[in-house]
C-alpha positions in Angstrom: 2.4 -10.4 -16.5 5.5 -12.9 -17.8 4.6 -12.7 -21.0 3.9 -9.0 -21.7 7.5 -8.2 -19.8 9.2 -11.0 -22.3 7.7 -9.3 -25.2 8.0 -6.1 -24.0 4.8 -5.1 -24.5 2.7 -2.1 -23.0 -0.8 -2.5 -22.1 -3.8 -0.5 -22.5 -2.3 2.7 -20.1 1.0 2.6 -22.4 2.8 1.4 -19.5 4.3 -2.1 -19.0 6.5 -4.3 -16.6 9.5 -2.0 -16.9 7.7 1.3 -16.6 9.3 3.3 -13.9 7.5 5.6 -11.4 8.9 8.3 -13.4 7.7 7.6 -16.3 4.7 6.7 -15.5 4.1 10.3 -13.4 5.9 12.5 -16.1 4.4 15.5 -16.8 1.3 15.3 -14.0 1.4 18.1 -11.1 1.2 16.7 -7.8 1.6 20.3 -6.6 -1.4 21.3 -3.5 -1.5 17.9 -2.8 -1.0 16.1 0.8 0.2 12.6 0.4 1.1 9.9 3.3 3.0 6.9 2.8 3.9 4.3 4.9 6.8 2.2 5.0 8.6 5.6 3.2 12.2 4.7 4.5 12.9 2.1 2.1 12.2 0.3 -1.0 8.9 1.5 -3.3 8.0 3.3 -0.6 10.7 5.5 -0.3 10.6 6.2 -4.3 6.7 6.4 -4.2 7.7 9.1 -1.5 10.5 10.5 -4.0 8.8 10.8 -6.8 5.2 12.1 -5.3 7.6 14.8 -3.8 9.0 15.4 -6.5 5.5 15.8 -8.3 4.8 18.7 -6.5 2.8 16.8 -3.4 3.4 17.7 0.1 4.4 13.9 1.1 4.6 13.3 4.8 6.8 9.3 5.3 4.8 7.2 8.0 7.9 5.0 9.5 9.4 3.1 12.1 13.0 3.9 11.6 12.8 7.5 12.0 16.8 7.5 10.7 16.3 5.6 7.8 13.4 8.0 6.9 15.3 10.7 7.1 18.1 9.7 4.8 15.8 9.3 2.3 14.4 12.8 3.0 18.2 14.1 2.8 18.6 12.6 -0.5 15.5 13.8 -1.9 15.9 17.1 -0.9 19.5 17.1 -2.3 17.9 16.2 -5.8 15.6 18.6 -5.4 15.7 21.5 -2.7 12.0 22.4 -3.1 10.4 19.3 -2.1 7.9 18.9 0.9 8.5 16.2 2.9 8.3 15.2 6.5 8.8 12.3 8.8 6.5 10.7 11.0 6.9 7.9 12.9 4.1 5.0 12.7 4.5 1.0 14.1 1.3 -0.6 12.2 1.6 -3.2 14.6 0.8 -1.6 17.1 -2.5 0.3 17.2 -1.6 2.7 20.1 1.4 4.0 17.6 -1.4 4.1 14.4 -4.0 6.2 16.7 -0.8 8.1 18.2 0.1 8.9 14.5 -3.4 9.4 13.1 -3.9 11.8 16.0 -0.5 14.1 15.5 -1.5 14.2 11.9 -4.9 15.3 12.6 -3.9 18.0 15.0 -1.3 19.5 12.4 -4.4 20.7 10.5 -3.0 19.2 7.3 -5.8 18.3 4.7 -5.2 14.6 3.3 -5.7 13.8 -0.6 -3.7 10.6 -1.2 -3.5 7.7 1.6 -0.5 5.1 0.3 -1.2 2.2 2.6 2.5 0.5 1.4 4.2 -0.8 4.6 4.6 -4.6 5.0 6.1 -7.9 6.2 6.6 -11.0 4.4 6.7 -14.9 5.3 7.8 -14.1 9.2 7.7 -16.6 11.7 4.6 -16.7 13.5 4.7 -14.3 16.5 1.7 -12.0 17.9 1.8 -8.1 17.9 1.8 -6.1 21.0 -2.2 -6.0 20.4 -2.2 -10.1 20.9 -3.2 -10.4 16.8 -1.0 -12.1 14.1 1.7 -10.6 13.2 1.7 -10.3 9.6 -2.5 -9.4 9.7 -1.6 -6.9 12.3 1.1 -5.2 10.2 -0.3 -5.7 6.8 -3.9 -5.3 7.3 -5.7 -4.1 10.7 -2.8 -1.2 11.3 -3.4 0.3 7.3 -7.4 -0.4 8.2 -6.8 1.4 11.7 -5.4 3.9 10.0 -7.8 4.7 7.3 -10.8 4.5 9.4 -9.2 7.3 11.6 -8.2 9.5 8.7 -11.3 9.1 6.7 -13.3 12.1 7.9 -9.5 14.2 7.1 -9.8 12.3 3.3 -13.5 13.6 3.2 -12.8 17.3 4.4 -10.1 17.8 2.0 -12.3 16.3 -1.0 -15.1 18.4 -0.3 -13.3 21.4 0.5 -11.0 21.0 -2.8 -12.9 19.2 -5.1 -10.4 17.1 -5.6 -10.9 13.3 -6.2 -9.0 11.7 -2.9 -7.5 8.1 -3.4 -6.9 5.7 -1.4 -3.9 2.8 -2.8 -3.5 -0.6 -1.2 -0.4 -2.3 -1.6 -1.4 -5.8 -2.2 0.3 -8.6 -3.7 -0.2 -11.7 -6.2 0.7 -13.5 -3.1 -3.1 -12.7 -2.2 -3.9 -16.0 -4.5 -1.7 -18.4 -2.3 -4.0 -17.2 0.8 -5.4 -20.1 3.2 -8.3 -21.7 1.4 -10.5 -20.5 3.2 -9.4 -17.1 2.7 -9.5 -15.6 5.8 -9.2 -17.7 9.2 -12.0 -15.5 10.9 -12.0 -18.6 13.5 -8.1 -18.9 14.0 -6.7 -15.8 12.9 -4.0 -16.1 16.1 -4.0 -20.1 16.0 0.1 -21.0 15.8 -0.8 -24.9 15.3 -2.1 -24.0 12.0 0.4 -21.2 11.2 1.9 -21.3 7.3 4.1 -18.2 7.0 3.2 -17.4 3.4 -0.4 -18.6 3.9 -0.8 -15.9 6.1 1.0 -13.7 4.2 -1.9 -14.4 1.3 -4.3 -13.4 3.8 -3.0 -10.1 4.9 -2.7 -9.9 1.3 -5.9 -10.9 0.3 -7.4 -8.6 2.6 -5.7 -5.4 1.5 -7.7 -6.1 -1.7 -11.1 -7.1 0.3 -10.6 -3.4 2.2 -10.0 -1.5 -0.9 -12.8 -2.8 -2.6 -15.4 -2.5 0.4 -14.1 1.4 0.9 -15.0 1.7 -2.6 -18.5 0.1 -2.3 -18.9 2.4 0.8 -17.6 5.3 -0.9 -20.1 5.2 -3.7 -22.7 4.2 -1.1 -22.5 7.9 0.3 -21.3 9.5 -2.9 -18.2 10.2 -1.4 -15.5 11.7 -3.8 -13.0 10.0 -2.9 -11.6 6.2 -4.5 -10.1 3.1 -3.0 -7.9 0.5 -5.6 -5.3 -2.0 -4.2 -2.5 -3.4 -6.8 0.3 -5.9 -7.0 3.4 -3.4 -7.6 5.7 -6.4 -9.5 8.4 -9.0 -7.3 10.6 -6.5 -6.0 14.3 -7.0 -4.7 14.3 -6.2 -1.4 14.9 -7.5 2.5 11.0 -9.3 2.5 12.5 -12.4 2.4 15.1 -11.9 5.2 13.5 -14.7 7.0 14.0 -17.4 4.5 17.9 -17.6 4.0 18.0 -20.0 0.6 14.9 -17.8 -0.9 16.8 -14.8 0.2 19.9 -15.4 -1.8 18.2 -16.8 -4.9 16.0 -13.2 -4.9 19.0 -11.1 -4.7 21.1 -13.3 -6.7 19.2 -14.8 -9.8 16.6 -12.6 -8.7 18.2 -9.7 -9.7 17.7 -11.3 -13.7 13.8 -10.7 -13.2 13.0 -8.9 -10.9 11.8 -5.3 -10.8 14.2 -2.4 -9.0 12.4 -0.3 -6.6 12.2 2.4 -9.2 9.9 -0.3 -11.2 8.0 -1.8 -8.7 6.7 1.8 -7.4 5.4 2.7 -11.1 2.4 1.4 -10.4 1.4 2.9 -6.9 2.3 6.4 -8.7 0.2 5.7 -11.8 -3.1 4.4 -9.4 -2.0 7.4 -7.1 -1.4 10.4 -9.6 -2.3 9.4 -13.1 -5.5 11.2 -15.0 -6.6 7.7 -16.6 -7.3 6.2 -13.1 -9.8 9.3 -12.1 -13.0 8.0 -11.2 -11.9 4.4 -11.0 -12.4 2.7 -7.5 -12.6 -0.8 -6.2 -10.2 -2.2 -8.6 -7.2 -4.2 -8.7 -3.6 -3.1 -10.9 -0.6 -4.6 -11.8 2.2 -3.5 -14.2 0.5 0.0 -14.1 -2.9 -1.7 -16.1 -6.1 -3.0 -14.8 -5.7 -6.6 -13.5 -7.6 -9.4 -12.4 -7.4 -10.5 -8.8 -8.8 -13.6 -8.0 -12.4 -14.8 -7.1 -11.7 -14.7 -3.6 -10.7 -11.1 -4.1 -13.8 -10.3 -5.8 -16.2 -11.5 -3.2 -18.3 -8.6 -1.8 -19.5 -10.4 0.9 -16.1 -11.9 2.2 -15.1 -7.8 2.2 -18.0 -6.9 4.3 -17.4 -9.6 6.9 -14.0 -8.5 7.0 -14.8 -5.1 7.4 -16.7 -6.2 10.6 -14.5 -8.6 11.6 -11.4 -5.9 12.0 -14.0 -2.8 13.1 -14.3 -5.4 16.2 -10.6 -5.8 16.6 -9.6 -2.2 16.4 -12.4 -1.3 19.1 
């Protein structure tokens, strides 16, 4: 990734490191389609939100600052008065909020092509969600599985219905590499003794690739029309690292030298969402808006269905 952003080079999609979510969506027709992201209100959410409204998609913003979201609303609408979007609000770490949302949605009779599962926390202290599960596995992973598990027969309607390939994008992270050894602490998810703030962060990581990839497996299992790809969007400058004052500085400081801007780092959740040259393509990993290689722990089929198991337990 360092090196093709030094030399500047594009990769096999024609996009590279300093693609923008513009670009990489210019000239494709979102319009008919129903979008949700979470974590809208700020950051590459709120310009994956932007720009899929912009596309032409009906783009409904799953928050928790209802406020913030709609600032971002206001602004897109003030760009362009046309857009479809609405607000939503959504904790992920809290499942009564994810099955509260999932249900309101549902009930709207909306159909569902495009599932952005963006919304995260990064190297946070260790605390426990109202649910009694790790905080950063709760937010990152079992609220986006939660949610996709009660939205998939929506996903499979609409693609049926339509025609239409649905997709489901994972927002990942290369972090998913510095994960606890043994990848996931099935044993000691909740154990504080044994806490590392960005180990756990590797493995809520880590398993937004697992999830992604078994949805695919599944997916063509039951030859269901619909795909499932997880990504690294780029290091972004934003508030992730609000827990971690010295880091904090040098990413908004130096950072700011090498770092992608929100407008970069959500090229590549538009290009798996939207873009032509990803139909079809399912259970893979992106970075920099070009197939990448996650690591082996990422690739293992049968870590993904224990993990699958493992969180259909915790959200029932």
């Amino acid at each position: 990734m360092m090196t093709s952003w030094l030399l500047g080079r594009r990769g096999p999609s024609g996009f590279s490191w300093s693609s923008t979510a513009d670009q990489v969506t210019q000239g494709i027709s979102a319009a008919g389609l129903t979008a949700i992201v979470t974590g809208a209100s700020s950051g590459i959410g709120a310009e994956t939100a932007r720009t899929l409204a912009l596309r032409g998609a009906h783009v409904v913003m799953a928050v928790r600052s209802l406020p913030a979201a709609q600032a971002v609303k206001d602004a897109v609408l003030a760009q362009a008065p046309e857009a479809k979007l609405d607000v939503m609000e959504l904790d992920l770490s809290s499942m009564a909020s994810v099955r509260a949302f999932a249900s309101q949605f549902i009930d709207r009779g909306l159909p569902l092509n495009i599932l952005i599962n963006n919304a995260g926390v990064m190297a946070i202290p260790f605390a426990l969600s109202k649910d009694g599960i790790e905080m950063q596995f709760a937010t990152n992973h079992v609220g986006h599985f939660l949610l996709t598990h009660l939205l998939l027969d929506t996903m499979k309607k609409t693609s049926r219905e339509s025609n239409v390939e649905g997709r489901i994008v994972n927002v990942s992270s290369e972090g998913h590499r510095f994960a606890y050894q043994e990848g996931i602490r099935f044993d000691n998810i909740n154990d504080e003794s044994v806490y590392s703030s960005f180990g756990a962060y590797g493995q809520s990581k880590l398993a937004n690739i697992l999830h992604a990839n078994e949805l695919a497996r599944r997916f063509q299992e039951e030859n269901v029309n619909i795909t499932a790809n997880s990504l690294h969007p780029g290091s972004i400058i934003t508030n992730l690292l609000r827990y971690h004052s010295i880091l904090d500085v040098l990413h908004r400081t130096l950072g700011k030298l090498v770092l992608k801007n929100a407008e970069q780092g959500a090229a590549t959740t538009c290009y798996v969402a939207l873009h032509p040259q990803v139909k079809g393509v399912s259970g893979k990993y992106f970075c920099d808006s070009n197939l990448y290689e996650p690591s082996v722990k990422a690739k293992d089929m049968e870590l993904a269905k224990r993990l699958w198991d493992f969180s259909i337990e915790l959200v029932t």
